[in-house]
N, C-alpha and C positions, 0 to 999 in steps of 0.2 A: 379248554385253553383260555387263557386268564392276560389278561394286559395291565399294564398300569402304565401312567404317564405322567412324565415327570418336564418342570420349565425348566432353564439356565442356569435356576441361582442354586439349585438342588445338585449335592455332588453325587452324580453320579453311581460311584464307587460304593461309598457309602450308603447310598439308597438299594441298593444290590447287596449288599451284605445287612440289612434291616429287612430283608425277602426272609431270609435263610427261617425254615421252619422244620424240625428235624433235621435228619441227614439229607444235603440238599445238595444237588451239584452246578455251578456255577459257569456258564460259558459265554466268554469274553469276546471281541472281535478280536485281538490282539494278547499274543503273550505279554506285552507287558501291561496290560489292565489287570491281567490274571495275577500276576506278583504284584502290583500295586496293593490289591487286595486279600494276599496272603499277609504281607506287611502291614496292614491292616489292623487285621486281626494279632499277629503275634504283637503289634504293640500295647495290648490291650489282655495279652496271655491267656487267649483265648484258643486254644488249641484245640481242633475237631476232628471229627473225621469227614467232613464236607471236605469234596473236591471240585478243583478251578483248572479251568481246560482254556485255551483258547479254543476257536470255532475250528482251525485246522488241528488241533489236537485232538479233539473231541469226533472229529469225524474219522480221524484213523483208527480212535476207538468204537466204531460203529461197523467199519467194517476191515475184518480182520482178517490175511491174506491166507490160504493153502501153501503159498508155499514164499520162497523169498522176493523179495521186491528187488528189484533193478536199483543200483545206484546209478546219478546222476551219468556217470563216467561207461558204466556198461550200458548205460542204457543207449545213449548217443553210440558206441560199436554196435550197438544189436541193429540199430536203426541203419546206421551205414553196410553192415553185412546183409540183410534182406534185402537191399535192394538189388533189382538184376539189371543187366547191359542193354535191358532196353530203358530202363527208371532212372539210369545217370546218363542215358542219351536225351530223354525229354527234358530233364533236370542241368541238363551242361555240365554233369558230374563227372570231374575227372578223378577225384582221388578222395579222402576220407575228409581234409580238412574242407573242403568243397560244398561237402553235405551239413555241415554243422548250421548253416544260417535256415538251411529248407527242416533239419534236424526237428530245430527250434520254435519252429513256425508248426512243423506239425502236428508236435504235441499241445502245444498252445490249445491249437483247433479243435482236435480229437479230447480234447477236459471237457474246455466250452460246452461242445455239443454235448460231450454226457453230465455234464453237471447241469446245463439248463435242460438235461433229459427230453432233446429234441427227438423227434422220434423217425421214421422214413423219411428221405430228403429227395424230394423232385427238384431236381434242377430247372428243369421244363418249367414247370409247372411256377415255381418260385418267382422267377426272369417273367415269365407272359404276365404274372400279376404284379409287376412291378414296371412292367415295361419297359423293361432290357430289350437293348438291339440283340439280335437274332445270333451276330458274329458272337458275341459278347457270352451268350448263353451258350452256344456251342464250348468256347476258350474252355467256361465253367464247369460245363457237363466231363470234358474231358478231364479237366485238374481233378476236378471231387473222385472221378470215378478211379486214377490215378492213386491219388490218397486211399481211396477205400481197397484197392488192391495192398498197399502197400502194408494198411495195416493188418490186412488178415496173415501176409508172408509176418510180417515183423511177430504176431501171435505165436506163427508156426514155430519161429527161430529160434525165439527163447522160451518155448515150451520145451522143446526138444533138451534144452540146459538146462530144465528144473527151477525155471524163474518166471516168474510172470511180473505185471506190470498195473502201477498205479488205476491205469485207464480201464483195465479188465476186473480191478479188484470193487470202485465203488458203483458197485449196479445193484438194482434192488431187490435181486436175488439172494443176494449176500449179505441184507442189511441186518446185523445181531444187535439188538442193546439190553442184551442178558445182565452187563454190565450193571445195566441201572437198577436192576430189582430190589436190592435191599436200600434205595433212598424212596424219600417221599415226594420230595418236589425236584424241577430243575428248573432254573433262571436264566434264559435268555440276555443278555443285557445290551442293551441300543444297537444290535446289530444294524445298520442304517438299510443295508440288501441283502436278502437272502437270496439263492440261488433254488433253481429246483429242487434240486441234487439236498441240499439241507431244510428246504421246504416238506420233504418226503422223507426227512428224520423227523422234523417235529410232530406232524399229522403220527405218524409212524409211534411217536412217543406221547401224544394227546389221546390213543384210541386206547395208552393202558389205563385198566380201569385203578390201578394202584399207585398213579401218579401224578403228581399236579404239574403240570404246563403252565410258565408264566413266559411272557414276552415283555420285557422294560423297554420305554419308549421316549428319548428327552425330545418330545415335540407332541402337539396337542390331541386329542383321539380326534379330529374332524380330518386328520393331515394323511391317517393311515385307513389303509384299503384292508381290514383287518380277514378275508377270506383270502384273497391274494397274496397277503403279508408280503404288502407294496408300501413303499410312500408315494404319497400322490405328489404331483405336481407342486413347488409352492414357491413365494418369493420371499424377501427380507419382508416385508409388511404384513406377511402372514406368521413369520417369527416372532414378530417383534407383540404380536396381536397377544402374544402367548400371556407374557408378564412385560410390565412397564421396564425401561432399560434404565438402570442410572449411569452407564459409564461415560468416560470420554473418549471418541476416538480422533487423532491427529496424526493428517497425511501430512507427508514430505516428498515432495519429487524431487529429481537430481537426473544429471544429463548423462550419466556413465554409470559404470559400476562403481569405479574411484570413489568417485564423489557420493557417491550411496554409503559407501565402506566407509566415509570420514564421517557424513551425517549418522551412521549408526554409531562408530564409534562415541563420538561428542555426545550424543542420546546416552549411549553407555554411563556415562563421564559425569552428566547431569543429574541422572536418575538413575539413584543407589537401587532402587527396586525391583528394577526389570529384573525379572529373574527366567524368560525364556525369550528365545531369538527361534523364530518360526520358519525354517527355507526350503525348499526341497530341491536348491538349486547351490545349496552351500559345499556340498562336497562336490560340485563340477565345477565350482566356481575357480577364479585365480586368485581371488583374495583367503582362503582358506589356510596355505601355510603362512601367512605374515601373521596373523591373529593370535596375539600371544595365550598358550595354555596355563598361565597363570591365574588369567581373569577368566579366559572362557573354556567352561568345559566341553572339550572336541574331544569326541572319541578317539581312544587310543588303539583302536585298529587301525592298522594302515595295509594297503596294498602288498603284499610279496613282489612285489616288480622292482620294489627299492633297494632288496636285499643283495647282498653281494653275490650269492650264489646263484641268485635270477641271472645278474647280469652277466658275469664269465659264460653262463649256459648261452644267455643273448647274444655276446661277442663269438661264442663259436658257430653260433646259428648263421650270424653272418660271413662268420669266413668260411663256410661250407657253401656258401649261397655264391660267391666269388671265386669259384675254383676252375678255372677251364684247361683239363688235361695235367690235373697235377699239379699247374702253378695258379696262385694265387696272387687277383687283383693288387696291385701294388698300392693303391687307395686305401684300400681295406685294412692291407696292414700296417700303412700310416697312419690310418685313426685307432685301429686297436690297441699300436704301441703308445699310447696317446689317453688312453684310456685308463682312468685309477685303478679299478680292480682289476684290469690285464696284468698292468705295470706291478703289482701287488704281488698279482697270485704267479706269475713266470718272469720275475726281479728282472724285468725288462732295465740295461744299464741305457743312460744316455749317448755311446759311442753306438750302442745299435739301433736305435732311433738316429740317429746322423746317419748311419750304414743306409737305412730306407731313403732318408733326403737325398741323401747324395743319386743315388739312383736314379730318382724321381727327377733331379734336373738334369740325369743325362737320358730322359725322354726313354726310360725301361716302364715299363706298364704292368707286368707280369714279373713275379720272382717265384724260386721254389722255399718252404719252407725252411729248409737249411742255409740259406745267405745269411740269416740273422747271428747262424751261432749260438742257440739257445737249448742244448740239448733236453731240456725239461721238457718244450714247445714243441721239438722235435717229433721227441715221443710221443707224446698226447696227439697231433697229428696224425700221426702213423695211424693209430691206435684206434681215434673216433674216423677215420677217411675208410678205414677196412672194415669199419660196423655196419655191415649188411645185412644183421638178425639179431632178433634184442639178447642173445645171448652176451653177442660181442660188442653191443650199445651199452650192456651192464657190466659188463668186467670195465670198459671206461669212468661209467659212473664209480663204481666202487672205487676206482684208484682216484677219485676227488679229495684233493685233503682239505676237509670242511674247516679244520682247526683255523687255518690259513683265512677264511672268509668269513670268520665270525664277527659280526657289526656291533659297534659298542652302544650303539643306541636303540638295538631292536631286541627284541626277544621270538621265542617259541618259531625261529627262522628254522632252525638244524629238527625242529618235531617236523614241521609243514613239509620240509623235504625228503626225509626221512617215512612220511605217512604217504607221499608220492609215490616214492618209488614202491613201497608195499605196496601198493594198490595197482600199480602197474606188472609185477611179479603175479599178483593172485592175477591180471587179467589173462598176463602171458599163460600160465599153468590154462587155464580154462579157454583158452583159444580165440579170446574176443579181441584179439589184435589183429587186424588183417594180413593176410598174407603179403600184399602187396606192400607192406612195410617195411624194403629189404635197400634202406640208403639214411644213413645217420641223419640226416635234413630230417626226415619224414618222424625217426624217433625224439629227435632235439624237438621238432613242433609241437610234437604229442607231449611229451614231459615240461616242457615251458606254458602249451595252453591248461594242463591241470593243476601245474604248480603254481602258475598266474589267479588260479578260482579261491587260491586259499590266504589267509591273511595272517601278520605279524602282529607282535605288540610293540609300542612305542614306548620305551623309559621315561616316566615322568622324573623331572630332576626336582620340580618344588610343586606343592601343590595349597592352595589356600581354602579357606573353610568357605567364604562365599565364592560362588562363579555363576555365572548364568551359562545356562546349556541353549545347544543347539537342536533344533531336530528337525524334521520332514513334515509337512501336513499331516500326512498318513498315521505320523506317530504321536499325533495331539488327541489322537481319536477318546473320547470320554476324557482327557486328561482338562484341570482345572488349572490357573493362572489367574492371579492377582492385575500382574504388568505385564504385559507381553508385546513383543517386536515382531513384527511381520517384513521379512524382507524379499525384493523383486516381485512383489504384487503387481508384475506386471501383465500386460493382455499376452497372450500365446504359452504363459507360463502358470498363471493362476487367472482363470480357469488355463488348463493345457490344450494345445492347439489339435484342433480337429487330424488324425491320422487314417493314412490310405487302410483300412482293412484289407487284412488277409481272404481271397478269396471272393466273400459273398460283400456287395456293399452297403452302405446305412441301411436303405429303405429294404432288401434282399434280411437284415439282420434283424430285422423291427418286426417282419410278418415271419420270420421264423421266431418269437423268442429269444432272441441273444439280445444283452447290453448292445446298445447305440451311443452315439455321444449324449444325446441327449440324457442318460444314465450318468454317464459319465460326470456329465456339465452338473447333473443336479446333487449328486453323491459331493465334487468338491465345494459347492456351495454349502452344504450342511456340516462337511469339516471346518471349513473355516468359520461360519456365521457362530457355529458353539458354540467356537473360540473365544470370538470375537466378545460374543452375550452375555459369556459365562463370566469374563473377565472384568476388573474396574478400570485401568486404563491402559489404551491399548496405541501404537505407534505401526504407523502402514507406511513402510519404505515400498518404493517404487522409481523406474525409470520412464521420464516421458521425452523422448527424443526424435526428432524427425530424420536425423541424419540415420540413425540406427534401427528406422521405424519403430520403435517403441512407444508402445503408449499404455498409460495406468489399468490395471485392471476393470473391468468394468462391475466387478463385484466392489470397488472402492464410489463408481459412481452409484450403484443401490444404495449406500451407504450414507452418500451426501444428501441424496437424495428422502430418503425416509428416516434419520436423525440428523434432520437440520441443525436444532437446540444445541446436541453432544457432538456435531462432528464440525471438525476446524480445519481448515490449508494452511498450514504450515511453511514458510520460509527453510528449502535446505541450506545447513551453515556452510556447507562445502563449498556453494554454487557463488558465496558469499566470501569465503576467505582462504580460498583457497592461492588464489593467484597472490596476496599478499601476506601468506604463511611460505610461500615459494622465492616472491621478493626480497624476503628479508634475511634468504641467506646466501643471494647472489652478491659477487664480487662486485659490486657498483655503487660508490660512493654515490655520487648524482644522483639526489632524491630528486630530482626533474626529470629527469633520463628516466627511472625507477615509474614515475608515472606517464611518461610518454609511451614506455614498454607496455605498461599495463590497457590505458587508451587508446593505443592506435594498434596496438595487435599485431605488434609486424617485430623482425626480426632484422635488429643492425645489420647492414653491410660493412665488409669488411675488404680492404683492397689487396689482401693478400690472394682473395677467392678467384681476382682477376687471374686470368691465364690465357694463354695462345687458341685455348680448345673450349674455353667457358660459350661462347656464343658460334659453337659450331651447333646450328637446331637441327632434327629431326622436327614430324609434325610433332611429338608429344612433348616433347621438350618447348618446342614453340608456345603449345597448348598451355604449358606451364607457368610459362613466363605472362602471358596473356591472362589466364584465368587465377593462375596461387603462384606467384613469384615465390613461394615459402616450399613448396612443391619441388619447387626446378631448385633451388638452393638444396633438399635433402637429396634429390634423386639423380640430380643431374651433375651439382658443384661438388657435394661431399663422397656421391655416391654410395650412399647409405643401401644395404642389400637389406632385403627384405626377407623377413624369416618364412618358408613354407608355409601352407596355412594348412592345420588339421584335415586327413582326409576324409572325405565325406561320400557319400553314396551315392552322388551323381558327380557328374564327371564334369570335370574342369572345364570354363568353358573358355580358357585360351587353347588347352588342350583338344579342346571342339575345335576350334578356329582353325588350329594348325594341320589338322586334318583335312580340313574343306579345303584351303588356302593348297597345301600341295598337291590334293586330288586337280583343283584347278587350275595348277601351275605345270602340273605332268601331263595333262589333258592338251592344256594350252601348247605345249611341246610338240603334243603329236599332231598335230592342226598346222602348226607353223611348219614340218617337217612336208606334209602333204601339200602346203600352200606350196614350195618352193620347189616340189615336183613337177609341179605344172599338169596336172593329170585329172583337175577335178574343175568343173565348173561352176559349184558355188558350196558354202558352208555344212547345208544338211546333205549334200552329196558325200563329203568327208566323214562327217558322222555316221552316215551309214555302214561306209568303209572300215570305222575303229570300231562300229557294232558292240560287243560286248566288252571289249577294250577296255571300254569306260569301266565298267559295273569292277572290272579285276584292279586297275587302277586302283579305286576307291578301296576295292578289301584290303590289296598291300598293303595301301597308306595307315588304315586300322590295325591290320595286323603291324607293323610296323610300331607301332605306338599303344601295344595294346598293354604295357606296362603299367600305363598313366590311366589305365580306363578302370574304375574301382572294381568290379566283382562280374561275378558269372549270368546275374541277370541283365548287369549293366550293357553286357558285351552281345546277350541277345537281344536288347532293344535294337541297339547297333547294328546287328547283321539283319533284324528282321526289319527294321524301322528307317534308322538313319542312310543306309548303303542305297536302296532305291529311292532314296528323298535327295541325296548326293547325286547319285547317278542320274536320276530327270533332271535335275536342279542343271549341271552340264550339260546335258543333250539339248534343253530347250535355250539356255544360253544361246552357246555356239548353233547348234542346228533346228533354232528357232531366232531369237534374237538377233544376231549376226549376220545370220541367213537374212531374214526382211530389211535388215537396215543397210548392207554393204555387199558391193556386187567382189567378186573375188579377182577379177581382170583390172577392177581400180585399183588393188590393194598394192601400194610403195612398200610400205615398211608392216611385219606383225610381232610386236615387240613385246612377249611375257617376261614376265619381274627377270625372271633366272638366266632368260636369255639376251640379255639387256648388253652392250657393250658400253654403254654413256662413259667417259672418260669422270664426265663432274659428278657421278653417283657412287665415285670411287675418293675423288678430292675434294665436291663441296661448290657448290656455286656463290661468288661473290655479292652477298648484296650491299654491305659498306664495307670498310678500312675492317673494321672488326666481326663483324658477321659473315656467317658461312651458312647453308644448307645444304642440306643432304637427305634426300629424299628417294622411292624406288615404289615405283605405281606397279599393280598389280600386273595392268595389259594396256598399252598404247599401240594403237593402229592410225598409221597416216595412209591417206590415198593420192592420189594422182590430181586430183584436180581441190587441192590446197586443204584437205578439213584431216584433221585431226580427231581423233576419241582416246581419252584418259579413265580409264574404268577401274575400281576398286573392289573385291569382294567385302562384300560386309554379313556376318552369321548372327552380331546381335541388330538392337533396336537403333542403337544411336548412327546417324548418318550426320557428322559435324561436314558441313557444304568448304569451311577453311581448308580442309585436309587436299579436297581438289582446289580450294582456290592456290594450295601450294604448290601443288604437281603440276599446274599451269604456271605458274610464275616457274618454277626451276626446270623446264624444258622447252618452255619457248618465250615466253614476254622479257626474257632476265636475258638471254640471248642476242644479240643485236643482228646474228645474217639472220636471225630470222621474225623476231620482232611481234608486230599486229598483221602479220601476211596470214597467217593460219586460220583458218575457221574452226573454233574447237571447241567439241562435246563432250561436256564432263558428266559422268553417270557412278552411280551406287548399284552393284547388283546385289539385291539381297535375298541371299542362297533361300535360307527357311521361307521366304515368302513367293520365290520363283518371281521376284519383281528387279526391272529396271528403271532406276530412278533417274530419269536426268534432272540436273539440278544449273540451272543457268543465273539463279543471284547469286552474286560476287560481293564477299563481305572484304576480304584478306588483300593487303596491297605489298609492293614493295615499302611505302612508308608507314603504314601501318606496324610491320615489323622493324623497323628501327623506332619507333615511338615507343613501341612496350618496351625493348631493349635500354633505352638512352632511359626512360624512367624509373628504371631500375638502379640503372649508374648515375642518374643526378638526383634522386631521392636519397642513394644511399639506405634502402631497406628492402627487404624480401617481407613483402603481404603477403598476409594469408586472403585465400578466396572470398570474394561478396555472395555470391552465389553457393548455396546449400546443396542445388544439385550436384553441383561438381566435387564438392567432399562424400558421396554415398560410395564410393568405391575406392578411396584411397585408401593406400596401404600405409599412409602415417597419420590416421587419426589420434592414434590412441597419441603420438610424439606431440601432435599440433595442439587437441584438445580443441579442438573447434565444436 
């Protein structure tokens, strides 16, 4: 076996096709290295019989199946059909789409382990030498052992079908490379990591004696561990050690993405040259469709989710999902009639969208599908609500008139769906549909989530001969650049932020053999540094923001750090003119005014904004006026609604909130019920009483809300985790807390949020001519000999001390029969910490709130916030631009 190594300035490409000695075969890390270098050679009309593989091409030709390979789509049924009623009880599996996230996760693991050709796995054994808690190793012992059942059934399942499966096919029993016999040589080329699994091709293909083994390496022989075919450890200063660097590199920070998007653009604008923009963040980005494809070449794949027939499929998804007893939500059919391709595809008239309005304001909820009078709608109805077998889910499908939905700007949409439903016909013949598939929902999901995997073409209408392209880190791999743009070089994105492993963790993955981040960390350091080396001038976009915690990649500090000479901070232009690219095409003569705007950051008031209900506070609205007057103007004057935010994989945590808060307000119920019995002689006497009460409490309240809780693991943290953390969190409250602090014979009044009568919590307590409050404390308990307690749940970190100094001022100081007679204890309990805070500094007064108020109305402006803390969780940054 034969190495050679090559520095930065060296292409690549080119130096791998200067290998070629006889018939030689050539393999890539990447298909498109592979045709870069077919292209190569045909421009030079050189036509061989050497062949160029990528390294996953290359390996499917090494080892070659007995029998068929599983596609994607069967493969995920075979994986949901093996498993049995005890594997979707441990798993929380209720039904097919359920399995698809553990589906994913499986097979992941089961490659890994055989392509790092890990060999017998103690669990035991792994956990005591890592020193894993004991709980921990057991979780593991079970899951693995779980898994390893699972996949000897999934074996069983589609052996039985005459299929086998990727993971049984590359073992090195099977390894053929008969292939290679009539060439001479094979070239390697900068693979940066080999895996076992291709470590035990090469060894495999170095032992023929009729063959020469070359490994191509663009970093220096001291870098590589050349028996382990590793690279070692290394940093920017050991790159750099290789050849002298000429180029320049110049960062640019910017405080958003916006403004990143303008300093690219302007970079664009400046310099004719660049000729590649580096992201691996560009197609999840929101700046992606405004970018005109004139200038920049964006692949012209797009998603199938755009296409017309995705979405008629989407709109019936949903009016199936709204059906109770035959009629459907009347919502549902408000936004569907509402809908372009609805209205398109079943010539929905405007008298029948008035039909639903009308309805809807005489407070009907529910309609059957025939109110509309749409006999098309009707039928199709009938048709997909009676598909209980995909016989009768396809005779729906087929009466689709695709004609009707063809998009004038997409292409290869009627193949994409057209190769679906194939694919779903050969599944049904072959039986890998579950049986349990007998309700149109369950079909619509399954034909929407494969038809969702496959992609469109976008009509380009003009196309110009220069453009600079986009791409991904991953896809710069050996590729060369002149100029190049690096954008969102920022920390957690480049390098990518450390992720929870499946399963076994870092230190568990490091003493088996498997990549660790640190693999991870060092593999994207040596795509970018290439890049970076290989290229003459280079531009490193990045966000450094506190509000958004962002901050610059730390691969841009190596950078500054070890090419002082070449490397420069940059001024973003956006950060710079942006506010007066914005100015100059507002309605405002007054170039004084125009710069007051700009200077003092604040937002005219206007007296139309006054009204009867403007200074009726809540505490957050208080909060607002006091901390971002700009704040209380969007959310409170305009009432600007805020869009949903993308759902994510842990759960909301107002939706947290609202759980704890009614577990504690139901709880509190049943306390106040028992207090007024007279039957019980102190606090934890009653808790005993409601016993398990509690713990049912809490599950309703989850189950109750278990819509809003994202997924099936999410739900058993919940039942395993959060329920008894709730349920103590209450017992030690009330029948610890309450119990030592308050004897139950003193208690006057036991007054939770729900059971509250207050007259002023319904109309607002006076504190001037124009202000009003309105307030509602979680639990107030008065007793008998004059003391008062005002208690708040609180589930996050923040305990703002105003919130109680408000609920004292609007139930007793703002009051006059009752005044400074009280004695009163204001406290934070906070649930996740099983703490009660009492808090007795008093920041908040009655004039304190008319001073933030009247500064608002004799300023004449809505400021935005001084304080940076207070914008980390607003929901109008992006509006503010703070």
């Amino acid at each position: 076996m034969d190495f050679k190594f090559l520095n930065f300035k060296q292409d690549i490409i080119q130096e791998a096709l200067n290998q070629i000695k006889g018939k030689t075969i050539l393999v890539f890390p990447t298909g498109k290295n592979a045709k870069l270098a077919i292209r190569y050679l045909q421009e030079k009309w050189e036509f061989t019989e050497h062949k160029f593989y990528s390294m996953e091409e290359f390996k499917r030709k090494c080892f070659l199946p007995e029998k068929p390979v599983l596609s994607k789509l069967k493969r995920n049924l075979a994986f949901y059909n093996c498993l049995s009623d005890a594997d979707k009880r441990y798993f929380r599996i209720k039904d097919y789409f359920d399995s698809t996230s553990l589906c994913s996760q499986f097979f992941a693991f089961w490659k890994e382990i055989g392509d790092e050709r890990v060999g017998e796995i103690n669990v035991a054994d792994i956990g005591y030498q890592t020193n894993t808690p004991e709980e921990v190793i057991n979780w593991q012992a079970g899951l693995f052992q779980k898994l390893k059942e699972i996949k000897n059934a999934y074996q069983k399942v589609i052996s039985k079908q005459n299929y086998t499966d990727k993971l049984f096919v590359y073992v090195k029993e099977k390894l053929n490379t008969d292939f290679t016999q009539n060439y001479s040589r094979i070239v390697f080329v900068n693979q940066f990591y080999y895996s076992e699994l291709e470590k035990e091709i090469i060894r495999h293909l170095d032992s023929k004696n009729d063959l020469e083994v070359l490994l191509m390496y663009q970093l220096s022989e001291s870098m590589i561990d050349k028996e382990k075919l590793r690279v070692n450890p290394f940093t920017l200063e050991d790159l750099l050690a290789i050849e002298n660097s000429n180029q320049t590199v110049k960062s640019y920070e910017s405080q958003n993405q916006f403004s990143q998007l303008i300093t690219a653009l302007d970079l664009l604008n400046r310099d004719q040259n660049i000729s590649k923009i580096v992201d691996s963040e560009f197609y999840k980005g929101m700046y992606k469709d405004i970018i005109s494809d004139e200038y920049v070449d964006i692949s012209s794949q797009s998603s199938i989710n755009i296409s017309s027939v995705y979405r008629l499929l989407s709109c019936w998804k949903e009016l199936l999902a709204n059906i109770e007893e035959n009629k459907i939500n009347i919502q549902t059919i408000y936004q569907l009639t509402t809908t372009d391709v609805f209205i398109k595809y079943y010539e929905i008239m405007p008298e029948q969208r008035l039909c639903v309005e009308t309805l809807i304001d005489k407070g009907v909820r529910y309609i059957t599908i025939n109110r509309l009078n749409n006999e098309k709608l009707t039928r199709d109805f009938v048709m997909i609500n009676k598909a209980n077998s995909y016989r009768l889910f396809r005779e729906f499908i087929a009466g689709i008139n695709i004609s009707v939905l063809k998009d004038k700007y997409l292409d290869k949409v009627v193949e994409a769906f057209y190769d679906t439903v194939t694919e779903l016909d050969e599944l049904s013949r072959e039986s890998f549909i579950p049986a349990e598939f007998s309700h149109p929902r369950a079909f619509l999901d399954f034909i929407l989530g494969n038809f969702s995997s496959r992609t469109c073409q976008v009509k380009r209408i003009k196309k110009i001969a220069t453009k600079v392209s986009i791409d991904s880190l991953d896809d710069t791999r050996n590729m060369r650049y002149s100029d190049v743009m690096f954008l969102n070089v920022s920390e957690g994105i480049l390098p990518t932020t450390k992720k929870q492993q499946f399963l076994f963790n870092e230190k568990q993955r490091k003493l088996m053999g498997l990549k660790d981040y640190d693999d991870i960390l060092l593999r994207e350091k040596y795509y970018f540094y290439s890049v970076v080396l290989s290229a003459k001038n280079v531009s490193l976009l990045s966000i450094e923001s506190e509000d958004s915690n962002s901050q610059k990649s730390s691969f841009v500090e190596e950078l500054r750090i070890y090419m002082k000479t070449k490397f420069t901070r940059e001024k973003s232009i956006a950060d710079t003119k942006i506010y007066q690219d914005y100015l100059s095409i507002l309605a405002v003569n007054d170039s004084s005014l125009k710069q007051e705007l700009l200077d003092n950051d604040k937002l005219i008031f206007c007296e139309n904004d006054l009204n009867e209900h403007l200074f009726q506070l809540s505490f957050n609205s208080l909060n607002n006026i006091i901390n971002c007057s700009y704040r209380y103007y969007l959310e409170n004057v305009v009432k600007l609604k805020v869009l949903k935010r993308e759902k994510t994989e842990d759960i909301d945590m107002s939706v947290f909130g609202t759980i704890v808060h009614e577990s504690f307000e139901q709880v509190a119920g049943d306390v106040s019920q028992a207090l007024g019995s007279m039957k019980y002689s102190s606090f934890a006497d009653i808790m005993k009483i409601l016993g398990n009460n509690t713990k049912k409490t809490v599950q309703e309240t989850i189950k109750k809300y278990s819509d809003s809780i994202p997924n099936r693991y999410q739900k058993r943290f919940l039942s395993e985790m959060l329920i008894p953390l709730v349920t103590d969190s209450i017992n030690d409250f009330f029948g610890g807390i309450l119990h030592n602090k308050i004897k139950i014979d003193n208690i006057e009044s036991f007054i939770p949020e729900n059971s509250s009568k207050d007259e002023y919590e319904k109309t607002g307590m006076n504190v001037s001519e124009n202000i009003t409050i309105k307030v509602r404390a979680d639990l107030r308990i008065e007793t008998k000999d004059n003391k008062a307690y005002v208690i708040d749940y609180k589930t996050g970190k923040t305990n703002d001390p105003k919130q109680l100094d408000l609920y004292e001022l609007f139930y007793y100081r703002l009051r006059d029969e009752i005044g400074e007679k009280k004695s009163i204890e204001r406290a934070f309990f906070n649930v996740m910490d099983n703490d009660y805070v009492a808090v007795d500094k008093r920041v908040l007064s009655k004039e304190a709130i008319v001073e933030a108020v009247d500064k608002v109305l004799t300023e004449k402006t809505y400021e935005r916030a001084r304080k940076r803390s207070f914008c980390q969780y607003c929901n109008y940054k992006e509006i503010c631009g703070k």
